[in-house]
C-alpha positions as a printed Julia matrix, in Angstrom:
294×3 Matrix{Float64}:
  48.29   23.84  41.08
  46.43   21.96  43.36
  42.79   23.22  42.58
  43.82   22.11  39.07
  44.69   18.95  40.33
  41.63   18.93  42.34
  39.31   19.76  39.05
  41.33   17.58  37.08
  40.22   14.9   39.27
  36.54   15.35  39.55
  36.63   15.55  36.05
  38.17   12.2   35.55
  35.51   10.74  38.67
  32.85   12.35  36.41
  33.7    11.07  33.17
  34.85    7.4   34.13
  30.76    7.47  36.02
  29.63    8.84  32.52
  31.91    5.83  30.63
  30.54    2.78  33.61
  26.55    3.94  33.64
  24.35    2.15  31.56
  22.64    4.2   28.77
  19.55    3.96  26.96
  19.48   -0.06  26.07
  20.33   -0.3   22.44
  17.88   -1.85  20.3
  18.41   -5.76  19.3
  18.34   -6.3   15.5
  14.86   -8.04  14.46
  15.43  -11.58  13.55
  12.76  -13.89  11.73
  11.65  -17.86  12.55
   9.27  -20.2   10.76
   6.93  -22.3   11.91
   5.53  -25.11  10.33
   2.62  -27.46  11.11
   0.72  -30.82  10.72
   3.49  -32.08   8.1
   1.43  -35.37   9.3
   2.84  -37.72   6.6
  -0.21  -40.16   5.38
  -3.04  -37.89   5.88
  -3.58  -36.97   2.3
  -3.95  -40.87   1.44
  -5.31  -42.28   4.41
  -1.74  -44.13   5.63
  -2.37  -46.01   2.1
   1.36  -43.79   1.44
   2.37  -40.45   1.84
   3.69  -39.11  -1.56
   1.43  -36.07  -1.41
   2.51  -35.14   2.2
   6.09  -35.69   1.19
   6.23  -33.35  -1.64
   4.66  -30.83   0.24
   6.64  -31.07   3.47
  10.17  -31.31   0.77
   8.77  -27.95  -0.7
   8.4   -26.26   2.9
  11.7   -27.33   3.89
  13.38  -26.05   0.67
  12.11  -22.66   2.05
  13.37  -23.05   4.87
  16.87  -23.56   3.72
  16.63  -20.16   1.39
  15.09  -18.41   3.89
  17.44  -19.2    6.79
  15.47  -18.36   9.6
  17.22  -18.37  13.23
  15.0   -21.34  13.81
  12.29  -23.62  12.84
   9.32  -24.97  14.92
   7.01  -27.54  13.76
   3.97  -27.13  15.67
   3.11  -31.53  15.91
   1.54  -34.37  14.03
   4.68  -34.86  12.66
   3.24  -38.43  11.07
  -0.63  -39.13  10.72
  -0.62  -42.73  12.46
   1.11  -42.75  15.97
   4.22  -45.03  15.83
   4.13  -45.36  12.17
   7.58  -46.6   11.73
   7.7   -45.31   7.98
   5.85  -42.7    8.06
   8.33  -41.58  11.08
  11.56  -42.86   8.76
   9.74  -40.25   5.99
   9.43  -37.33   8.46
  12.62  -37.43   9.62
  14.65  -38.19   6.2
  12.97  -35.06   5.1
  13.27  -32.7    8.09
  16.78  -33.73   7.98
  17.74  -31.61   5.03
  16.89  -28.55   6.86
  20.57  -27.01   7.01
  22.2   -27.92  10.33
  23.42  -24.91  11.34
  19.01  -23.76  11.78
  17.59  -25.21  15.07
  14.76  -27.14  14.32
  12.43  -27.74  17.25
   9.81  -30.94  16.99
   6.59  -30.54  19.01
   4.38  -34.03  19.9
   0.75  -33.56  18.09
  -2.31  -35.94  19.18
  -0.93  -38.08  16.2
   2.13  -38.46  17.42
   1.56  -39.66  21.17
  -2.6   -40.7   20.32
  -5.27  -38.57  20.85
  -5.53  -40.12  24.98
  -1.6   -39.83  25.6
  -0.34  -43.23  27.87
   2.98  -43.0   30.01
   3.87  -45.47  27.03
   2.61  -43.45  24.14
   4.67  -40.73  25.56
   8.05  -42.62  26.16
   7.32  -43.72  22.67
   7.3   -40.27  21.55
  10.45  -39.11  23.22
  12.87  -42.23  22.84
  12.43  -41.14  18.6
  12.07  -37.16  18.68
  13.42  -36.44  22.34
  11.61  -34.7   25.13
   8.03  -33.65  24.78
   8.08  -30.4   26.95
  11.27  -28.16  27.04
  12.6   -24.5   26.59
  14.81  -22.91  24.6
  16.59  -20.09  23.95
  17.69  -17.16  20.62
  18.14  -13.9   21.93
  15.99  -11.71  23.71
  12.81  -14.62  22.81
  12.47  -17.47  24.98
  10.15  -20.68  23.79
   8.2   -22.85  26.2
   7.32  -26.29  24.17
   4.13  -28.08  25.47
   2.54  -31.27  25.42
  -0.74  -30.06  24.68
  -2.48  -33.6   23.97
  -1.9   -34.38  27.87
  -3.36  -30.78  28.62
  -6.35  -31.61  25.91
  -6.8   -35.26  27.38
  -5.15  -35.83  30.11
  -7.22  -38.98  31.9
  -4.83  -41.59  31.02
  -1.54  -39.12  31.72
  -2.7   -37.3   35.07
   1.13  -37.77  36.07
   2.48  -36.28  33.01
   0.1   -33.17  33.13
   0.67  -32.52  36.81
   4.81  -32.58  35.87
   4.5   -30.34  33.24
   2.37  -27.78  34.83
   4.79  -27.61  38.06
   7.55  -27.42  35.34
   6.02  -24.8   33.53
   5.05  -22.62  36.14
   9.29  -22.86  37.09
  10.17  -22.19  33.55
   7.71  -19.26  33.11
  10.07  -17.73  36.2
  12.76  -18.71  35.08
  12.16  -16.43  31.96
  10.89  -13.9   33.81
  13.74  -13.64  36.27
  16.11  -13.61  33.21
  14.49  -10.35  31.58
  13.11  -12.0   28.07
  11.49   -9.91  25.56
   9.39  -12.56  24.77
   8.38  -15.59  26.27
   6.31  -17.29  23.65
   4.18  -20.49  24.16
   4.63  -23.33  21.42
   2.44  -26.39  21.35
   0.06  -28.0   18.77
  -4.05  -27.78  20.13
  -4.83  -24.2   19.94
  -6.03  -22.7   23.03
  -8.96  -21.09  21.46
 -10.09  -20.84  17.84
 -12.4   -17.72  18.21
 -13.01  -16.54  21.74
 -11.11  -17.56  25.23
 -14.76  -18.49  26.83
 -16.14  -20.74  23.57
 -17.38  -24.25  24.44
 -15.62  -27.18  24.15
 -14.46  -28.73  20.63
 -11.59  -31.42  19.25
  -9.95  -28.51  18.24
  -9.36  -26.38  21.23
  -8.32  -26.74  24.5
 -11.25  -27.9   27.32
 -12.32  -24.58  29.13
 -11.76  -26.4   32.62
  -8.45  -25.92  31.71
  -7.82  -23.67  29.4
  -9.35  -20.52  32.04
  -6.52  -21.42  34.09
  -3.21  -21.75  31.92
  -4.49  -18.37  30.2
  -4.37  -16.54  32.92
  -1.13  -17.8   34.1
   0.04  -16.93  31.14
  -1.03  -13.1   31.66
   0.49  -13.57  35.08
   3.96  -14.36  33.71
   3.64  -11.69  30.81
   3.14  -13.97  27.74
   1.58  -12.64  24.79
   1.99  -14.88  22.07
   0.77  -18.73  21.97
   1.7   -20.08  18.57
  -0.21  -23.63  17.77
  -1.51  -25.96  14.62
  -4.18  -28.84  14.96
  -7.17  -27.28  12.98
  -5.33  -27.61   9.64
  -6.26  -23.55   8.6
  -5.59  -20.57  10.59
  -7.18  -18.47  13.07
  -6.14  -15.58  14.89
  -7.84  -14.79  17.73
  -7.25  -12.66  21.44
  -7.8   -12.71  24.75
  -6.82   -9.18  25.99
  -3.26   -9.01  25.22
  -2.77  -13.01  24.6
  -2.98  -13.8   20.85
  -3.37  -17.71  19.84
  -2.04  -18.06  16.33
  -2.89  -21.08  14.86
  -1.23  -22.15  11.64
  -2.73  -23.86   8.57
  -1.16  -27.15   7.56
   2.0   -28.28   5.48
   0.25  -31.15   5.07
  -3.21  -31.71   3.94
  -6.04  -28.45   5.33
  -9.11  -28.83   5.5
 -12.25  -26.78   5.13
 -11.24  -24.73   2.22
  -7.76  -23.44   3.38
  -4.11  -24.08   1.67
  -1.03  -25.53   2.87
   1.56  -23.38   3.97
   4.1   -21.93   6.34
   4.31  -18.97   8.8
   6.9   -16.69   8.69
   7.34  -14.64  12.55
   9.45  -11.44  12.49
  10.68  -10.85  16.47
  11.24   -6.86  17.1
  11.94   -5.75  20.59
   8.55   -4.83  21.51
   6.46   -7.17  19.31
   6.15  -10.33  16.61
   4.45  -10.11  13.32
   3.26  -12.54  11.25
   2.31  -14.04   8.32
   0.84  -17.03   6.62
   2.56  -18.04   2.99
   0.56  -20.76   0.88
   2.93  -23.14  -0.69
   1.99  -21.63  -4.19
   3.34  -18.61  -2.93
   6.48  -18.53  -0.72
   8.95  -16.12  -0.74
  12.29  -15.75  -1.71
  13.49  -13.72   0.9
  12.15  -11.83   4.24
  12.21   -8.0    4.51
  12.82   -7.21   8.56
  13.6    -3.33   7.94
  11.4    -1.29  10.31
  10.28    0.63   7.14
   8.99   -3.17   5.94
   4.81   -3.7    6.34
   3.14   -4.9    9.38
   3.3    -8.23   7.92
   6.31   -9.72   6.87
């Protein structure tokens, strides 16, 4: 009776270790955001009005509500002329009708804190749409906003660039420390258009600069920078970094439509895809036998 008793009890030991140890980790389920960019109400008309803008940014957020993504980012120049006070009314009667129950996370654009940002241009900025730099959260993905006009031209904010890169460098570890899947960079200037070492433009960031905050990036394990600005895309690496830079809602330029991105997050990686406006979809296929592209 009592080896029994002994067996009986190693059994139980060995089974309640089996029940408390951490198997294989189970698989999240693949969830899908959208990103939209440059809605930049007046730019079709010159500030004369923003009619055009408005029907295009009214059709992108109708997608949005069918689609129900688990959030929305829109990648700056939320309004064409900084401090616009309709043009601002306009953006934010319209972005208002996205459902409330989808996050919708603003990013400042050059035309929404001026192409040199000012402590004042900046307050501006954040008294109406709230912080211009902050972090946030859906499952295994964690989002770093910037203010990339202070980055791009930073001589009359040195304060507010020096800030944010101390407070990105903390929020980068903070991600790290808490085991994300993905930390993804959001801001509007792409980093690059083409290559991580080409020259200088309006519509990337400087290379005194950029160098730096790319390899940071690689430091911290970041490998996808999502941005808008050059009103088309481009897709474009730097080892395992990839800058996506979304086309406009609003009005694109140099031969390219307006549209919005649609970004499926699986555990090990985020696909993409551009829709033009004449050709959203009605609804988002994340099955892993579903193509590459969403």
């Amino acid at each position: 009776m009592k080896t029994m008793s002994i067996i009986t009890a190693c059994l139980w030991v060995l089974g309640s270790l089996a029940w408390a140890s951490p198997g294989p980790a189970k698989p999240s389920e693949p969830f899908y955001f959208i990103q939209l960019s440059d809605p930049q109400l007046g730019m079709f008309s010159e500030n004369r009005e923003f009619v055009q803008d408005a029907a295009n940014f009214e059709l992108a957020v109708n997608a949005v509500n069918r689609l129900r993504p688990a959030f929305v980012v829109v990648t700056g120049d939320l309004v064409n002329k900084p401090g616009d006070a309709a043009q601002i009314a306009e953006y934010r009667r319209i972005v208002g009708k996205i459902d409330p129950a989808i996050p919708v996370y603003n990013i400042a654009g050059n035309h929404d804190v001026e192409n040199m940002p000012t402590a004042a241009s900046l307050a501006a900025y954040s008294k109406i749409f709230g912080p211009d730099r902050y972090t946030f959260r859906h499952e295994g993905l964690v989002g770093i906003v910037l203010n990339s006009s202070v980055i791009h031209s930073p001589a009359q904010a040195a304060q507010a660039l020096a800030e944010q890169e101390r407070w990105l460098r903390a929020e980068l570890q903070k991600a790290k420390d808490g085991k994300a899947q993905h930390i993804v960079i959001f801001q509007h200037h792409p980093w690059f258009i083409k290559d991580a070492s080409e020259a200088d433009g309006y519509f990337n960031i400087p290379l005194a600069r950029r160098a730096a905050y790319l390899a940071l990036f690689r430091e911290f394990g970041v490998r996808y920078l999502f941005c808008g600005h050059y009103h088309r895309n481009a897709e474009a690496r730097d080892g395992s970094l990839e800058n996506i830079t979304s086309g406009p809602v609003g009005k694109p330029l140099g031969g390219a439509k307006s549209g919005i991105r649609v970004a499926i997050v699986r555990d090990t990686q985020i696909e993409h895809r551009y829709f033009e406006l004449g050709e959203l979809p009605v609804k988002i296929d994340v099955s892993p036998t579903a193509a590459k592209t969403p």
